[in-house]
SEMARLO-415674 format. One record per residue (C-alpha): x, y, z. Coordinates in steps of 0.02 Angstrom, whole numbers, plus 50000, padded with zeros to 5 digits. Last residue first. Example, Ala and Ser with C-alpha at 12.3 -4.5 7.8 and 13.67 -1.06 7.14 Angstrom:
2
506844994750357 506154977550390 
END
This chain:
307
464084809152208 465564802552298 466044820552308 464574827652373 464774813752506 466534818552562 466034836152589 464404829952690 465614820352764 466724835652812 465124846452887 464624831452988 466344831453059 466354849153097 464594850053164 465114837253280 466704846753349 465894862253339 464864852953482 466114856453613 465764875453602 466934887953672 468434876453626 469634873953753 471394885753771 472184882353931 473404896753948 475264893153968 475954894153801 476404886753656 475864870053715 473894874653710 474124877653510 474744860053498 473364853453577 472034861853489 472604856153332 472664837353403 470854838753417 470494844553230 471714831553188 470694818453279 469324822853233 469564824353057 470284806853049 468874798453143 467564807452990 468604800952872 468724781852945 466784783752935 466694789152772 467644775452717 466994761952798 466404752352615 467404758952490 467264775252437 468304784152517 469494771752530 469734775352317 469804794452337 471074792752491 472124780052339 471684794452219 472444808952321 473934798652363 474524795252183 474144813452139 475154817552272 476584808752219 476154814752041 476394830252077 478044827252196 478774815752039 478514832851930 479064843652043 480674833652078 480754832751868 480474850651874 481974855052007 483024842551923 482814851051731 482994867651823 484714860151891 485124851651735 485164869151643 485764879351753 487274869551747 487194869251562 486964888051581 488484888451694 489514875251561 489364884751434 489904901751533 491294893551573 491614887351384 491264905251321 492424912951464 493784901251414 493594902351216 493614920051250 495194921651360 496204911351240 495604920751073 496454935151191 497944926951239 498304922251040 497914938651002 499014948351113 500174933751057 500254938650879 500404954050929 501924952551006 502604942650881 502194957550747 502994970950865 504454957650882 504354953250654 504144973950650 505604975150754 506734963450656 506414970650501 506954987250542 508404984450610 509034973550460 508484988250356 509374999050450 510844989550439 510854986950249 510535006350264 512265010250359 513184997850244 512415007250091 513245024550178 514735016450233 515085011250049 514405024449951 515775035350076 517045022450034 516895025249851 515765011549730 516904995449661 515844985449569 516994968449539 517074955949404 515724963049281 515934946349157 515894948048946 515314934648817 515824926048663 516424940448574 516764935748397 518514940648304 518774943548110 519154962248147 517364965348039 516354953248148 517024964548298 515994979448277 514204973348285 514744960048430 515404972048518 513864980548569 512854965348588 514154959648713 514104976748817 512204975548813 512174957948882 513424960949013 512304975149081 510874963949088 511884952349185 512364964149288 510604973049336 510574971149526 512104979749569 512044993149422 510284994749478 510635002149635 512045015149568 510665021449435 510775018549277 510895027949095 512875031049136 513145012749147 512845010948982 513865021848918 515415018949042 515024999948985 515145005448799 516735013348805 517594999248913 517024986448784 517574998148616 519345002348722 519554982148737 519004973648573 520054988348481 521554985748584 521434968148561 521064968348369 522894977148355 523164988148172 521324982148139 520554972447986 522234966147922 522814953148045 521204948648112 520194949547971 521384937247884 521334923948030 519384925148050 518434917548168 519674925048306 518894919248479 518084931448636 517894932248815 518184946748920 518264949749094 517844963849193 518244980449291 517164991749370 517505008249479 515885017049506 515915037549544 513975043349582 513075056249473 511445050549506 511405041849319 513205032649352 514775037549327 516045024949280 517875024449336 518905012049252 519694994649286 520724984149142 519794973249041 520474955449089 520524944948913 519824925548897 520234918348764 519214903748660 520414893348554 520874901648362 522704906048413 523154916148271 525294918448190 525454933148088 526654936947952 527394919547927 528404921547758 528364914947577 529934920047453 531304913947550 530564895347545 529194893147432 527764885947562 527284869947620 525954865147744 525734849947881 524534851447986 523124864948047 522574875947901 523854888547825 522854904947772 523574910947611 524484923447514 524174942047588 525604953447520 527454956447544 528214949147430 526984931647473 526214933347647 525784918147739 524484920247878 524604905848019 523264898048120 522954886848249 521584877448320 522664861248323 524524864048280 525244870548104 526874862648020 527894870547894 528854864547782 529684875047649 530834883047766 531594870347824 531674860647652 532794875347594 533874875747747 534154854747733 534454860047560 535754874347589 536974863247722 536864849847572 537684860047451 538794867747594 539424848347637 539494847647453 540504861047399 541634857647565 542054839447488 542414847647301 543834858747392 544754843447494 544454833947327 545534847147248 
END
């Protein structure tokens, strides 16, 4: 009997410990967990420490409210010029909502994830295959906006989605390859032909600022020779002018004419001498009294003068 009692109790207490199991339950940070009582919608447990009526309450869906990341798997786009594009991303959303999320869609992934790829083929389909490359983050925008007027109502919000690869075929490949190359090409003859001209101009402005500073320097030359040649003049002119009024001044002074008159003679004799050493005739004046009337003739010069 008290062998019987004993095992009523150990099963007694077997039952509670269940019972207070599955009353308790406890919730970890940015978690959720949607109770369902017979079957329907109940309650939202909150991060903690809940209880619940054992047997009666259940855990339908379990959330994990964090930020998740979600790879979209590849697809083939077609672009505007009717090229193949193989594109694949990354998607980031959070569930706002743990209700939404477990009865707004059957599977909130599989929504998020055809709605993303279905709007990327469509908007990829309005652009060309050069602007897909430049335009991602434009494209990321639109996909986001897309989802984010569908998704409020599975209790999710899309944080953002990331192009992670643009695949284009191997023939888009060669061909872009091919015109990267070109370009490349391209470039670096017009920076030579450029270079070269550069240089054409460089030698040229060269040649000109040589021929203008030679020819600078001739008509400087020029210059300081006229300059020399007048100031020689000049000093010559003056010179004579010097000498003409010193002969001007003996002149007059007392003897003058007299030394005048000796001076004509004798250059008017020594005239005669030279011409008789150029050759071998004798050569003596047909009148000797020229001589006279040649020095009377220069005083008479001399004396106008003084008058």
């Amino acid at each position: 009997m008290f062998l019987g009692s004993g095992i009523v109790t150990l099963a007694l207490f077997v039952v509670v410990v269940i019972v207070i199991a599955k009353a308790i339950r406890v919730v970890p940070q940015q978690h959720a967990l949607v109770i369902e009582r017979w079957g329907r919608f109940h309650a939202v447990l909150a991060p903690g420490l809940n209880f619940v009526v054992p047997f009666v309450d259940r855990v339908a869906y379990k959330h994990d409210l964090r930020e998740i990341p979600f790879d979209v798997p590849s697809q083939i786009c077609i672009t505007k010029d009717n090229t193949q594009l193989q594109v694949d991303g990354i998607l980031y959303f959070q569930v706002t909502d743990p209700k939404l999320a477990s009865y707004g869609s059957s599977n909130f992934m599989v929504a998020i994830t055809q709605l993303a790829q279905t709007t990327l083929r469509s908007v990829i389909g309005r652009m060309e295959l050069d602007r897909t490359f430049e335009e991602r983050d434009h494209i990321n925008g639109l996909v986001v906006a897309a989802l984010d007027q569908a998704a409020p109502n599975w209790g999710v919000k899309v944080l953002r989605y990331e192009i992670k690869d643009l695949t284009p075929p191997k023939e888009i490949l060669h061909a872009m390859q091919a015109q990267i190359t070109a370009e490349r090409e391209k470039r670096a003859v017009i920076a030579t032909s450029e270079g070269r001209q550069q240089e054409q101009i460089n030698l040229a402005a060269g040649a000109r600022a040589a021929a203008i500073a030679q020819s600078e320097g001739v008509k400087q030359a020029e210059i300081n020779t006229a300059q020399g040649q007048a100031a020689a003049i000049l000093s010559i002119a003056e010179a004579n002018a010097t000498a003409i009024r010193q002969v001007a001044a003996a002149i007059v002074s007392p003897g003058g004419v007299n030394a005048v008159n000796l001076k004509v003679a004798e250059q008017y004799v020594a005239a005669f001498a030279n011409l008789a050493k150029t050759n071998n005739t004798l050569i003596v004046p047909s009148n000797l009294s020229d001589l006279a009337g040649l020095v009377a003739t220069a005083t008479t010069v001399f004396k106008a003068q003084e008058k």
